[in-house]
N, C-alpha and C positions, 0 to 999 in steps of 0.2 A: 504494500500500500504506500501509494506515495505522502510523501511527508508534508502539514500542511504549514505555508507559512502567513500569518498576517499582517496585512503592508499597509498601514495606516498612512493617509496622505496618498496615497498610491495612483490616483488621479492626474496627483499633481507631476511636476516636469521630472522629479527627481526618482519620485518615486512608481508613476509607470514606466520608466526603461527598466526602475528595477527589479518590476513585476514581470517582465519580458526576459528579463535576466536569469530570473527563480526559475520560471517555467522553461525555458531551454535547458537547465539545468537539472529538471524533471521532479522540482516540489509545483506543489499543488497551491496557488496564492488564493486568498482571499481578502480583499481589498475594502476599507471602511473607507469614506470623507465624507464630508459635510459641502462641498463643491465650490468652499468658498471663496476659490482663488483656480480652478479649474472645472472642467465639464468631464461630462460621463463621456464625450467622445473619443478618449484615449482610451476607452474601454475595447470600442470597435477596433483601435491601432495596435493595442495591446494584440488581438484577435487574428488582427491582418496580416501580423508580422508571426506569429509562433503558430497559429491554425488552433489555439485553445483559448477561449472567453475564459477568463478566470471570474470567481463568483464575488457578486458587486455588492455592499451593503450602505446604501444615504442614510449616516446619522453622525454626531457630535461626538468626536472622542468626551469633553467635558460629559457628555451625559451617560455619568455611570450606570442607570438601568439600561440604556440601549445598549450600552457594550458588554453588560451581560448578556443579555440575548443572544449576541453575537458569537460571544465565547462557547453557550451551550449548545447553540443550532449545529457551530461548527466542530464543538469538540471531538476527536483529541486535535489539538492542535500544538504546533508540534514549539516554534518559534515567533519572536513576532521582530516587524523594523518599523519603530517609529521616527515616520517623517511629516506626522499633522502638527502643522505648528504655524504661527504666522511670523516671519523670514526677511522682510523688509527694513534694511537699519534706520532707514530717515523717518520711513511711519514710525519706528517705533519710540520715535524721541517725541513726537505727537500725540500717540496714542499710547503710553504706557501701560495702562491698566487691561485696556486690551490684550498685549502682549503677556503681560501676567499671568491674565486671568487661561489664554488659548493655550499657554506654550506649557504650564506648570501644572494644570489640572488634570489637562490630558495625559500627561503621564504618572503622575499621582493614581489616578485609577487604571491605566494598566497594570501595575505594580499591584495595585491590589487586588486586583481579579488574576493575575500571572499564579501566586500559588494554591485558588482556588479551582481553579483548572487546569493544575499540575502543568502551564507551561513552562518548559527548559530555559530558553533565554528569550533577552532583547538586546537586538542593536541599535542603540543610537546611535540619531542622525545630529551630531554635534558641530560644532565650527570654528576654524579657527580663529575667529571672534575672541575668543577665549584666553588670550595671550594678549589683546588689549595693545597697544603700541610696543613691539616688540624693542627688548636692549639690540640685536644682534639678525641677522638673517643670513641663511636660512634658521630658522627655527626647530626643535628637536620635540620630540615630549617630554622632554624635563625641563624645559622653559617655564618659567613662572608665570602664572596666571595673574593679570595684572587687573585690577579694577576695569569694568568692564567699561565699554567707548559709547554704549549704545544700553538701552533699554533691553534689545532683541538678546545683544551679546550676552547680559547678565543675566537673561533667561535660560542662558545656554550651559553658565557656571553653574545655575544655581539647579538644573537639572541634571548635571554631572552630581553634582553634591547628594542629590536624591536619589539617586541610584548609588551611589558609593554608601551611604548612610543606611539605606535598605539592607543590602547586602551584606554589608557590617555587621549589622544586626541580628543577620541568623539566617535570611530570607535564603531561603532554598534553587534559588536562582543563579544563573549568569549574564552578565554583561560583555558585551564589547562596544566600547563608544568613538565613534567615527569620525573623527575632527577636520572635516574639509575645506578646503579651499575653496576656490570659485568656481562653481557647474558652469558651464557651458556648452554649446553644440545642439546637438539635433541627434534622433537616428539614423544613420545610413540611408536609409529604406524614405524616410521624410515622412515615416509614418506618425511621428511622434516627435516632437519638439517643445519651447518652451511658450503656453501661450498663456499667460497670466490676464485677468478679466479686468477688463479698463486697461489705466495709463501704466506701462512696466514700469517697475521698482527697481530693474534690474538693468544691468550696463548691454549685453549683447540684442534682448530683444528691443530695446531700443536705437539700436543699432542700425539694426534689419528692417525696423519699419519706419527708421530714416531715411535711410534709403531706399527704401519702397515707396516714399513720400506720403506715409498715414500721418506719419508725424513732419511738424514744420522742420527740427531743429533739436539733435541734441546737444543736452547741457552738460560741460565737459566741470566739473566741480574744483576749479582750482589749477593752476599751473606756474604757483611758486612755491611747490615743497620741495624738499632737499631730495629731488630724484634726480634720473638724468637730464629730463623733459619737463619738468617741475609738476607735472600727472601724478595721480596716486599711483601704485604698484602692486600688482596680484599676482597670486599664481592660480590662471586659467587651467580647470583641467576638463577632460574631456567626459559630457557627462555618461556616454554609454564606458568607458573605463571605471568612472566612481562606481557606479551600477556593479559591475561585475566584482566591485572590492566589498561589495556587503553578500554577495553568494559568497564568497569567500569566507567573509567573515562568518556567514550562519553555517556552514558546512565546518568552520573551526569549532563552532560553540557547541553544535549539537553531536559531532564526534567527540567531546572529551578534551579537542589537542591542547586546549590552553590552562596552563598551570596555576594563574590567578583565576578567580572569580570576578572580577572585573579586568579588561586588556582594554589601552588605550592606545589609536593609531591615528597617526597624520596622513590624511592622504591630498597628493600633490602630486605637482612634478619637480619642483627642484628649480623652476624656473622663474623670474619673475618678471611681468610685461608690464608695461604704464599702459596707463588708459590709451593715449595718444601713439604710442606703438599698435594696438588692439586695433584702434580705428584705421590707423594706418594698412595693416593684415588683412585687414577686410577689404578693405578698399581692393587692394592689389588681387585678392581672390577671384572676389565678384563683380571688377568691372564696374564698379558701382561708387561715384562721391557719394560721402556722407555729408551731408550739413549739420555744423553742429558750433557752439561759440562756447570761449570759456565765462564761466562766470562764479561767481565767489564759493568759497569753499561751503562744504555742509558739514554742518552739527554731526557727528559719532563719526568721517570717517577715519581710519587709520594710514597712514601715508604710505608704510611701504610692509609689506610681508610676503613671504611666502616659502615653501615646507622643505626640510629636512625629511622626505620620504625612506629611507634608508630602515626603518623598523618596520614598514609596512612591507618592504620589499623582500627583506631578510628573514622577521618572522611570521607576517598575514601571508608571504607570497604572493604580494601582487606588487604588479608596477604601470603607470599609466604607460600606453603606449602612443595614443592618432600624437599627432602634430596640431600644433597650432593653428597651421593654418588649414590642413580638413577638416578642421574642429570647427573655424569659421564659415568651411564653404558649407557644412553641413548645415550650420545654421541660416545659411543665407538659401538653399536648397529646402527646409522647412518654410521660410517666408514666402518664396516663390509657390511652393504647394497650396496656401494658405490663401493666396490669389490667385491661386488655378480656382480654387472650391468656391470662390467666393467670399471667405469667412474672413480677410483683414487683408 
């Protein structure tokens, strides 16, 4: 029987490729959101791409009676990856309580329903938010956790902390918490990409429907920080790679291999690109100006980071692989899909 796994958020951009990922890997997903930053139509892409509907549940991670329901209908279930959370660092300096309330609760009652229906682990979906303006880059996982930049970010502490504090306590469980960099890309196929409902929060699909002309202009946040380009600095990674590092990670947790009860890993590439480089990539991919003007820096961001992958590679065994720049065209090959269909 195959193994079932629950992919909370799993609608969303990060977490349907990685429901596409489980299922070629041959567990069995079952997928909860509340849809509120995605559509059910990644359910069909999910579909398109492996030839299996994985089974769909609309309801609130926050609402503990629904997500019993969900546990019993599907029980045994085997693992779960939570990725419902709301993501956006500039909302969340605006809307803190929001982010509180969405990012803290929902995993609060997975934790609590996990050793009522004897599920094995969870992996979170964590970030490298978590390190707050780093001393040094790249950065390792023994970097200090620095007061968080963002509202979003110190949701993300303070969710590590709850799951470390669980655990601690006796809780018959495992963790693995997955500290990412910056998703980016598309799937291959363009089946599946990032579409976030309303105006993106995020740097690439803003990008793409710049120059697709949905949008007038993006807004490049700053260009006198001490980089090389005076752009903030990420490390872009490829999102069907992060995808494939949480099969990893669940095929670790649920065979035994990891010797803590909680494993912490960065996942990245090791590289790190300014905003203005990125647009640049694009550009040169797809044939395509971006319009877009700088203008004054924003509230939580962090100026330069990105990952010392080296522990994800040596003991998760994974390593990101596409490039930059198919990582771009992918994404620029999703936007172009999206105006085939009509939908942006």
């Amino acid at each position: 029987m195959k193994k079932k796994i629950l992919v909370t958020g799993g609608t969303g951009y990060i977490g349907s490729h990685t429901a596409v990922e489980l299922q070629n890997a041959g567990y069995e997903v079952v997928i909860v959101d509340n849809l509120s930053n995605s559509t059910a139509d990644s359910i069909d892409g999910i579909e398109r791409i492996t030839g299996t509907r994985p089974a769909f549940e609309k309801i609130d991670c926050n609402d503990e009676e629904a997500l019993r329901k969900v546990f019993a209908k599907y029980s045994p279930i085997s693992g779960i990856i939570h990725f419902a959370a709301s993501k956006a660092v500039g909302e969340s300096v605006q809307k803190p309580l929001l982010y509180y309330k969405n990012n803290l609760v929902s995993l609060i009652n997975l934790l609590e329903l996990m050793p009522e229906f004897n599920v094995k682990g969870i992996v979170f979906s964590s970030s490298c938010t978590v390190y707050g303006e780093p001393d040094v880059n790249p950065i390792d996982e023994t970097a200090p956790i620095k007061p968080a930049a963002s509202p979003y970010g110190n949701t993300k502490q303070i969710n590590e902390e709850i799951i470390q504090d669980f655990v601690t306590s006796g809780a018959n469980i495992k963790s693995i918490i997955l500290r990412y960099f910056n998703p980016v890309g598309a799937h291959p196929t363009a089946e599946l990409g990032e579409l976030p409902n309303g105006v993106p929060q995020n740097l690439v699909p803003f990008i793409t429907q710049a120059a697709m002309g949905i949008r007038k202009e993006l807004s490049v946040f700053g260009d006198d920080y001490d980089t090389p380009d005076g752009s903030c600095v990420r490390d872009f990674i490829n999102v069907v790679d992060l995808a494939k590092a949480h099969v990893v990670a669940i095929d670790r947790m649920l065979q035994d291999k990891s010797p803590d009860k909680v494993e912490i890993f960065n996942l990245g590439t090791g590289n790190g690109v300014s905003v203005l480089q990125l647009i640049n990539i694009f550009e040169k991919v797809s044939g395509t100006k971006v319009n877009y003007k700088i203008v004054d820096r924003r509230a939580g961001d962090i100026v330069k980071i990105w990952a010392e992958p080296s522990k994800a590679n040596n003991v998760l065994g994974w390593t990101a692989k596409e490039t930059i720049e198919d990582t771009m065209a992918s994404a620029w090959k999703w936007q172009q899909k999206l105006r085939e269909k009509g939908i942006m």
